[in-house]
C-alpha positions in Angstrom: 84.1 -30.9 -38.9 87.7 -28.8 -38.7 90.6 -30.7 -39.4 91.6 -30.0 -35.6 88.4 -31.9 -34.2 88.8 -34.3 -37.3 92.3 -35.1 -35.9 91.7 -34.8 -32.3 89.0 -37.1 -32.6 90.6 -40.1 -34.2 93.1 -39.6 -31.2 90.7 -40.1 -28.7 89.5 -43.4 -30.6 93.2 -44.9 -30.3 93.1 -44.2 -26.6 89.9 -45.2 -25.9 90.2 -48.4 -27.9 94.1 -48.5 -26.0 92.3 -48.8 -22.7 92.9 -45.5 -21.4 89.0 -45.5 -20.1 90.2 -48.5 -17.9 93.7 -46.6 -16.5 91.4 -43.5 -15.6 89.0 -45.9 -14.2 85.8 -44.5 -15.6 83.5 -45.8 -18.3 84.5 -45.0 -22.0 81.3 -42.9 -22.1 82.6 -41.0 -19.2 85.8 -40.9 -20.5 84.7 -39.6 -23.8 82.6 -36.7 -22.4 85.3 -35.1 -20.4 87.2 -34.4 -24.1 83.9 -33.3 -25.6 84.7 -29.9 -24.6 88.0 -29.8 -26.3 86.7 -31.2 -29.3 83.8 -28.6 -29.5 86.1 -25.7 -29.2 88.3 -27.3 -31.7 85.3 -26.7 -34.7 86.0 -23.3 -34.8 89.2 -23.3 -34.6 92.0 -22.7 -37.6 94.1 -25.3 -35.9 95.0 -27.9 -38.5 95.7 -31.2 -38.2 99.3 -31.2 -36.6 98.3 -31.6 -32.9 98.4 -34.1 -30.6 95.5 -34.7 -28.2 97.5 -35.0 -25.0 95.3 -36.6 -21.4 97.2 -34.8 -17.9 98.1 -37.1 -15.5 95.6 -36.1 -13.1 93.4 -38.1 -15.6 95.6 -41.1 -16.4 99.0 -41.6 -14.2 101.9 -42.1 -16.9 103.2 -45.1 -15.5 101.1 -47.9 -17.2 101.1 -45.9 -20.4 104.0 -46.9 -22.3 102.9 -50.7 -21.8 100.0 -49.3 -24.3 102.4 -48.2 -27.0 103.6 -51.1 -30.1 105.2 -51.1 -33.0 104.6 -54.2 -35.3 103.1 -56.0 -32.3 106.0 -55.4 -30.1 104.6 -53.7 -27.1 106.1 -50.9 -25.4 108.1 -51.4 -22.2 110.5 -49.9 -19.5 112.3 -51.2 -16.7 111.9 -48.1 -14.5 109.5 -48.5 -11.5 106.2 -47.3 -10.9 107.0 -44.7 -8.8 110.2 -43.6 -10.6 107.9 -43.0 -13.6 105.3 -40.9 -11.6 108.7 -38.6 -10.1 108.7 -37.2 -13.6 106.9 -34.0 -13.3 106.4 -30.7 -15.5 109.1 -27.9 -15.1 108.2 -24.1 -14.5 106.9 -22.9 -17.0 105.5 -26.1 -18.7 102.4 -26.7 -16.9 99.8 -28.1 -19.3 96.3 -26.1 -20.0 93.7 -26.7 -17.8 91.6 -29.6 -18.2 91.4 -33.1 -18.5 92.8 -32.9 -22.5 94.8 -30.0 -24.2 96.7 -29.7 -27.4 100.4 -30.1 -28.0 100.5 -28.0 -31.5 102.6 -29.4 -34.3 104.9 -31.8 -32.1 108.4 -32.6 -33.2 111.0 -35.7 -32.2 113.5 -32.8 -32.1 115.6 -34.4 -35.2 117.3 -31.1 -35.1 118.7 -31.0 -31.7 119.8 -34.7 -32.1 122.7 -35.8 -30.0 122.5 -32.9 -27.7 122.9 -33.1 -24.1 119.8 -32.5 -22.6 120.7 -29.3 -20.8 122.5 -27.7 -24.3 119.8 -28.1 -25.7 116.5 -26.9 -23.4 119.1 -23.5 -23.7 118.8 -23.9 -28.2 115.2 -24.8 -28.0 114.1 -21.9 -25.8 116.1 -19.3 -27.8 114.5 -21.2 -30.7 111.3 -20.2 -29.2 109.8 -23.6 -28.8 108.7 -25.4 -25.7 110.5 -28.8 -25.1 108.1 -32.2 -24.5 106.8 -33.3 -21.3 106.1 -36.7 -20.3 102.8 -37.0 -20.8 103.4 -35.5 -24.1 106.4 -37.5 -25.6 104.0 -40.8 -24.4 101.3 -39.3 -26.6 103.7 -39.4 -29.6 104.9 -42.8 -29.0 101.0 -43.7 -29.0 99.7 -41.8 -31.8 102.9 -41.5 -33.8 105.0 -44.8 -32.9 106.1 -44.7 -36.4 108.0 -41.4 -35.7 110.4 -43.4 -33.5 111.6 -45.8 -36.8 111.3 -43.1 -39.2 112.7 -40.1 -37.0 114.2 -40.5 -33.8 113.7 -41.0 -30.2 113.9 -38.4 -27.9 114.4 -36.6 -24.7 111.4 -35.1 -22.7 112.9 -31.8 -21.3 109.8 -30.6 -20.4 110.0 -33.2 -17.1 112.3 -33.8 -14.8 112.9 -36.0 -11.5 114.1 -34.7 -8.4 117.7 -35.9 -8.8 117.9 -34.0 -12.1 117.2 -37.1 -14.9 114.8 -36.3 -17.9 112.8 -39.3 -19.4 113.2 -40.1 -22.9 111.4 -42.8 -24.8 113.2 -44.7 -27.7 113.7 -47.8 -29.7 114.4 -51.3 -28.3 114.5 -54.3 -28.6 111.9 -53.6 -31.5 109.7 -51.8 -29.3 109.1 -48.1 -27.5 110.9 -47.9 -24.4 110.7 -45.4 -21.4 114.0 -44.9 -19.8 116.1 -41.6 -18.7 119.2 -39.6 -18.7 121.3 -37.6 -17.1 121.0 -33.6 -18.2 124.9 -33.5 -19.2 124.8 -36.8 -21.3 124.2 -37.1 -25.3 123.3 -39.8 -27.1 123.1 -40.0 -31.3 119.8 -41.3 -31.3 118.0 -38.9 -28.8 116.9 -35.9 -30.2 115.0 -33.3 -27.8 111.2 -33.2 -28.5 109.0 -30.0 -28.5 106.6 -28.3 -29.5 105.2 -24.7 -30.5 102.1 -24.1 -28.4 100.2 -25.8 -25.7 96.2 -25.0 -26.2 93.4 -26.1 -23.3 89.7 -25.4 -24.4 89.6 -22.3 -22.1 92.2 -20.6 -24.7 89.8 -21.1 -27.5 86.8 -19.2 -25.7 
């Protein structure tokens, strides 16, 4: 076993024991199968263990997810409503992968564009070459790497946006995860801007 399917593997083992079978409303078995693809690709690949298994919302909607998330028991919460949550969507150009499951590749909290407004810094990350967080993607961190929001930072997801122009952003509160958003011209010193190098859905390892 690769350290990519090693790693992807224990990530579908949180979510699957998170409940994520239940939000997709499908059996775990089910559930399971549709990432066995993925993780077969991922045995041949040189892909290390810096990924971050990431399920599209046409699997599992986003809005339950953050309810999911905990830090020292302290579950993960947001007062946005359902629907706000859902009016996140991806941005040209950061359409996930095909498929049920892709790969976020070596994920970041975005430390380094820290107190940045949002719009400043989608312009430093793409001349940095880097592709900013989604939703879907920054609520994988905050379920595989809560930690990463005590030890690092919290973030902005630039990679989403709502139809009046807000970007989520999931941080710490009240001693938990929370899902909120800002405005694209405000900063705030403990958002950073999350990214990532590569997206990778099983048809790009074939």
């Amino acid at each position: 076993m690769s350290k990519a399917s090693e790693e992807a593997s224990r990530q579908l083992d949180r979510i699957v024991a998170l409940g994520y079978p239940d939000v997709a409303d499908m059996s775990e078995a089910a559930f399971r199968a549709l990432a066995r693809p993925l993780l077969e690709a991922l045995e041949h690949s040189d892909l290390g263990s810096d990924i971050l298994l990431v399920p599209t919302r046409e699997l599992v909607s986003p809005e339950s997810l953050i309810a999911r998330t905990s830090i020292n028991r302290m579950a993960g919460f947001t007062t946005m409503p359902p629907r706000d949550i859902a009016s996140f969507l991806p941005q040209d150009g950061f359409t996930p992968p095909e498929g049920p499951f892709y790969l976020a590749v070596d994920p970041h909290t975005g430390t380094c564009y820290i107190n940045r407004e949002p719009d400043v810094a989608r312009k430093l990350i793409d001349s940095d070459e880097r592709l900013p967080l989604t939703l879907e993607e920054g609520l994988a961190i905050a379920t595989q790497h809560p930690e990463w929001l005590l030890e690092k930072n919290g973030f902005n997801l630039l990679g989403s946006r709502s139809a009046d122009g807000r970007v989520p952003s999931i941080w710490m509160s009240q001693n938990a995860p929370r899902l909120g958003a800002v405005w694209p011209n405000s900063r705030h010193t403990w958002l950073g801007n999350a990214y990532c190098v590569a997206r990778r859905g099983v048809s790009l390892f074939s």
